[in-house]
C-alpha positions as a Markdown table, in Angstrom:
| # | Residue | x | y | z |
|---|---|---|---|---|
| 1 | Unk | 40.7 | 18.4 | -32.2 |
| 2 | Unk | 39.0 | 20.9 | -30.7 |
| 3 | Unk | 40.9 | 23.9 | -31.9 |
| 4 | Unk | 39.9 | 23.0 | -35.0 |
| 5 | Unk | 36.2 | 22.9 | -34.7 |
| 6 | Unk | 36.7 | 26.5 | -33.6 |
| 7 | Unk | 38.9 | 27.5 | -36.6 |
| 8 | Unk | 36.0 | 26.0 | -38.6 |
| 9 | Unk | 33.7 | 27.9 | -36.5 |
| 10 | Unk | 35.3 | 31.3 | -37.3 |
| 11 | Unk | 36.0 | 30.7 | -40.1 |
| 12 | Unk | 32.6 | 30.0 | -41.1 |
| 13 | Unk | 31.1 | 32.9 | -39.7 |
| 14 | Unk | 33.8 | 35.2 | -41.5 |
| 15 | Unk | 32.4 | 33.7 | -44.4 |
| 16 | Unk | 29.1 | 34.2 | -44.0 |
| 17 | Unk | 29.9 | 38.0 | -42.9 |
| 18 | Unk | 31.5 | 38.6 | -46.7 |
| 19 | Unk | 29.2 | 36.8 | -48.3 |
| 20 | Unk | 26.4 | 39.0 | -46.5 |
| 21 | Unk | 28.3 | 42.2 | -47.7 |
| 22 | Unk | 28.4 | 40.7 | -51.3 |
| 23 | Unk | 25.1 | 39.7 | -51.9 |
| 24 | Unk | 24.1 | 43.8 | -50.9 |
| 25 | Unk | 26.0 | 45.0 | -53.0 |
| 26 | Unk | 25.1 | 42.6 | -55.5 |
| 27 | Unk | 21.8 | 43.8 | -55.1 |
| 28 | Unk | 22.4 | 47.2 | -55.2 |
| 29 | Unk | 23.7 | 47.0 | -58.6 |
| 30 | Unk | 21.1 | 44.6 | -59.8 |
| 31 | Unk | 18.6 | 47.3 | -58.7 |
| 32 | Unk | 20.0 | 50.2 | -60.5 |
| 33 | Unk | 20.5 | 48.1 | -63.9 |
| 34 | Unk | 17.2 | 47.3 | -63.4 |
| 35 | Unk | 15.9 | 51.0 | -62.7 |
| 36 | Unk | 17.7 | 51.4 | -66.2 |
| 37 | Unk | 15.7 | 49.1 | -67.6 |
| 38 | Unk | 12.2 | 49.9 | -66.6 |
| 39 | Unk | 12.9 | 53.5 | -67.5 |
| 40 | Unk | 14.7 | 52.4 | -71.1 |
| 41 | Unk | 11.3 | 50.2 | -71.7 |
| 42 | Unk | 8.6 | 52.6 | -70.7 |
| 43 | Unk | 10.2 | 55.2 | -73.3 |
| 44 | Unk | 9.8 | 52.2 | -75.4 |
| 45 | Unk | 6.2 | 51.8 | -74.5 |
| 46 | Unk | 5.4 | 55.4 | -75.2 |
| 47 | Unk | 7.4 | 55.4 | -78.5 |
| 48 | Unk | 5.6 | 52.5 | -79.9 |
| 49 | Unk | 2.2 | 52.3 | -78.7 |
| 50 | Unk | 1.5 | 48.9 | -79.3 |
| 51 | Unk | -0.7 | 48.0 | -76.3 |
| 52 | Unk | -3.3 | 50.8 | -75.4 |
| 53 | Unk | -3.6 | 49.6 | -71.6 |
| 54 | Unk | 0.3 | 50.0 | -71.0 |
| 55 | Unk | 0.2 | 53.7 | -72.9 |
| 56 | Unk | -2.5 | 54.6 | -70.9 |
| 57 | Unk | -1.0 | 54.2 | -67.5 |
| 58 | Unk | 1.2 | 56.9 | -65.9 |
| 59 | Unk | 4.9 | 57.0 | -65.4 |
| 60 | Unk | 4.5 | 55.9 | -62.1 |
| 61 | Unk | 2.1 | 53.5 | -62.0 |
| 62 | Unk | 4.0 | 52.0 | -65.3 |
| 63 | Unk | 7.4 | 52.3 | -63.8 |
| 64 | Unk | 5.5 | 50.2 | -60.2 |
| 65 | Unk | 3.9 | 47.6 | -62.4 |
| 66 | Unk | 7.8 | 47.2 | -64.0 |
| 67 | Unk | 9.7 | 47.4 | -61.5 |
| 68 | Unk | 7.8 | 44.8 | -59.2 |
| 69 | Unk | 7.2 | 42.2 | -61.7 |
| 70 | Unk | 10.8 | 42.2 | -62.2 |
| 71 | Unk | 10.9 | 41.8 | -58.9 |
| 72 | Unk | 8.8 | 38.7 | -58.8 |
| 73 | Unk | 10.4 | 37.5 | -61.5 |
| 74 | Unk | 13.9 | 37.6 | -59.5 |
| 75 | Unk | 12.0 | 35.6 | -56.4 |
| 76 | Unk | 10.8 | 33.2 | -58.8 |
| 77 | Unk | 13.7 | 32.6 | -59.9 |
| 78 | Unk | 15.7 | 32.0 | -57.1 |
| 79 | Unk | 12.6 | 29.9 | -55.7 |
| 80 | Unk | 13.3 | 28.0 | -59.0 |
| 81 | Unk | 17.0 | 27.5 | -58.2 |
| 82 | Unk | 16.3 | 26.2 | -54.8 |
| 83 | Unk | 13.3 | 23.4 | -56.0 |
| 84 | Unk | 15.8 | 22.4 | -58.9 |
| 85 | Unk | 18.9 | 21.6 | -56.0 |
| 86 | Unk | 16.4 | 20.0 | -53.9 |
| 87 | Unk | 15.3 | 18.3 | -56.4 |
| 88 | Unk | 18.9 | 17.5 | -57.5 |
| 89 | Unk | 19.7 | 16.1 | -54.2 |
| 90 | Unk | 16.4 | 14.0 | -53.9 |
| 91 | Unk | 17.2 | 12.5 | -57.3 |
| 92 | Unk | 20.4 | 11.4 | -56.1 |
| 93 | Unk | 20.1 | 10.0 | -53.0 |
| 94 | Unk | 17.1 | 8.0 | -54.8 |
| 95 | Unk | 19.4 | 6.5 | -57.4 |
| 96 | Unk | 21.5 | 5.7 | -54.7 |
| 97 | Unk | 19.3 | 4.0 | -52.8 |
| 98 | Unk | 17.8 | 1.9 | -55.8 |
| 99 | Unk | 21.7 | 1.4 | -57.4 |
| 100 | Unk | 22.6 | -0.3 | -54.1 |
| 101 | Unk | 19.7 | -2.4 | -54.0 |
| 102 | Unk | 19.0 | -3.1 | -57.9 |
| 103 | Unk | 22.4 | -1.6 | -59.7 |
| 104 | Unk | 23.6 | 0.9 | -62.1 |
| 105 | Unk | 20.4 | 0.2 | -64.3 |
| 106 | Unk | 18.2 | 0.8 | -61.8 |
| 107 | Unk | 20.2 | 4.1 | -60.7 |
| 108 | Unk | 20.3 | 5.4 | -64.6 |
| 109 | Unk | 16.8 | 5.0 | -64.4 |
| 110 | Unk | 15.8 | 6.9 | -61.5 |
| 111 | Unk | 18.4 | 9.4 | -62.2 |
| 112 | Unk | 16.4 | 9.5 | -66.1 |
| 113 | Unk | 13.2 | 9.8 | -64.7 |
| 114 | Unk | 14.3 | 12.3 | -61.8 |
| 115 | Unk | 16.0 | 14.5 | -64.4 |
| 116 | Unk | 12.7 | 14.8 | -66.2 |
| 117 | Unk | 10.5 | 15.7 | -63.5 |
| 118 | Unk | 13.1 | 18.3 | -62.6 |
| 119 | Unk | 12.8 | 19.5 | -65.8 |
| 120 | Unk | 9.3 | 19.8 | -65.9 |
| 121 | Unk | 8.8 | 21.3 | -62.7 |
| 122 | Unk | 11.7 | 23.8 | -63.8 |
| 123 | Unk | 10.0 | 24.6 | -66.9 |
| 124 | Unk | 6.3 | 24.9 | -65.0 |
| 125 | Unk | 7.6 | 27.4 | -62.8 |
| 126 | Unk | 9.5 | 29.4 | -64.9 |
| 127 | Unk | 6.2 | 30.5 | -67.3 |
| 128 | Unk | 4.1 | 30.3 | -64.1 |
| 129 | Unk | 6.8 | 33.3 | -63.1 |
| 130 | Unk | 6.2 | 34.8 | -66.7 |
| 131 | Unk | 2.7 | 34.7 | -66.6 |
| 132 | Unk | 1.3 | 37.9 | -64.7 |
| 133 | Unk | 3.5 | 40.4 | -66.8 |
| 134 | Unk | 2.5 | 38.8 | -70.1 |
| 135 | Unk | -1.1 | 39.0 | -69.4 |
| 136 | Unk | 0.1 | 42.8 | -69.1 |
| 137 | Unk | 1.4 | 42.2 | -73.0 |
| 138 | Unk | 4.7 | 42.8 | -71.3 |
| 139 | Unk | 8.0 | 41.5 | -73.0 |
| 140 | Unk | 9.4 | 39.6 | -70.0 |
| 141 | Unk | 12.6 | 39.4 | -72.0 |
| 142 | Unk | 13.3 | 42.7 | -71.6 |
| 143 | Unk | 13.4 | 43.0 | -68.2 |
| 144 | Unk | 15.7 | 39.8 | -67.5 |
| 145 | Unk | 18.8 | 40.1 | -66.1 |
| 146 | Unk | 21.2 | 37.7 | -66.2 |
């Protein structure tokens, strides 16, 4: 029994190596795509001149406010993931504990009700994340990456 609490063990950790070198590379291509972006949507900026504040701001500056909004948009969004599988996992063991006590209308109900503050929490965050860069006049759209 032992032995295999130490396969496990290893196993794990080998795991958790590879899944470290994924997620940099990962994030090495996210960050070029989204170098791409910034730079395809400031010529867009300059082209169109639609908002006077963004056309008046330098390359730099421009490509800064871009880039680390898309940022915060990325930390949002995994901030978002993580709430919504907590939130997941609360709802569940709620409906479990209210199915065993009252039954499987009691646990439809809280597993209604827990979907729909999930939801709105989800949904909350989300244009909280927007927010900042549309008070910019920035198309958030644009800079999402999937």
């Amino acid at each position: 029994m032992g032995i295999l609490i130490q396969i496990a063990i290893v196993l794990l950790a080998i795991g958790a190596v590879l899944t470290g070198f994924q997620s940099k590379a990962r994030n090495r291509q996210w960050d070029s795509l989204m170098r791409r972006r910034v730079d395809a949507y400031i010529d867009t900026i300059r082209r169109e001149r639609d908002n006077p504040e963004l056309s008046a701001m330098g390359d730099s500056e421009l490509r800064d406010l871009l880039h680390s909004g898309a940022l915060n948009m990325r930390a949002a969004r995994q901030r978002r993931g993580m709430v919504i599988t907590a939130g997941g996992a609360i709802t569940l063991i709620a409906a479990s504990f209210a199915g065993s006590e009252q039954g499987w209308t009691a646990f439809a109900l809280v597993v209604a009700l827990g979907a729909l503050a999930v939801y709105g929490l989800n949904t909350y965050l989300a244009r909280k994340a927007r927010a900042p860069l549309e008070r910019y006049g920035i198309d958030v759209e644009r800079l999402r990456i999937e």
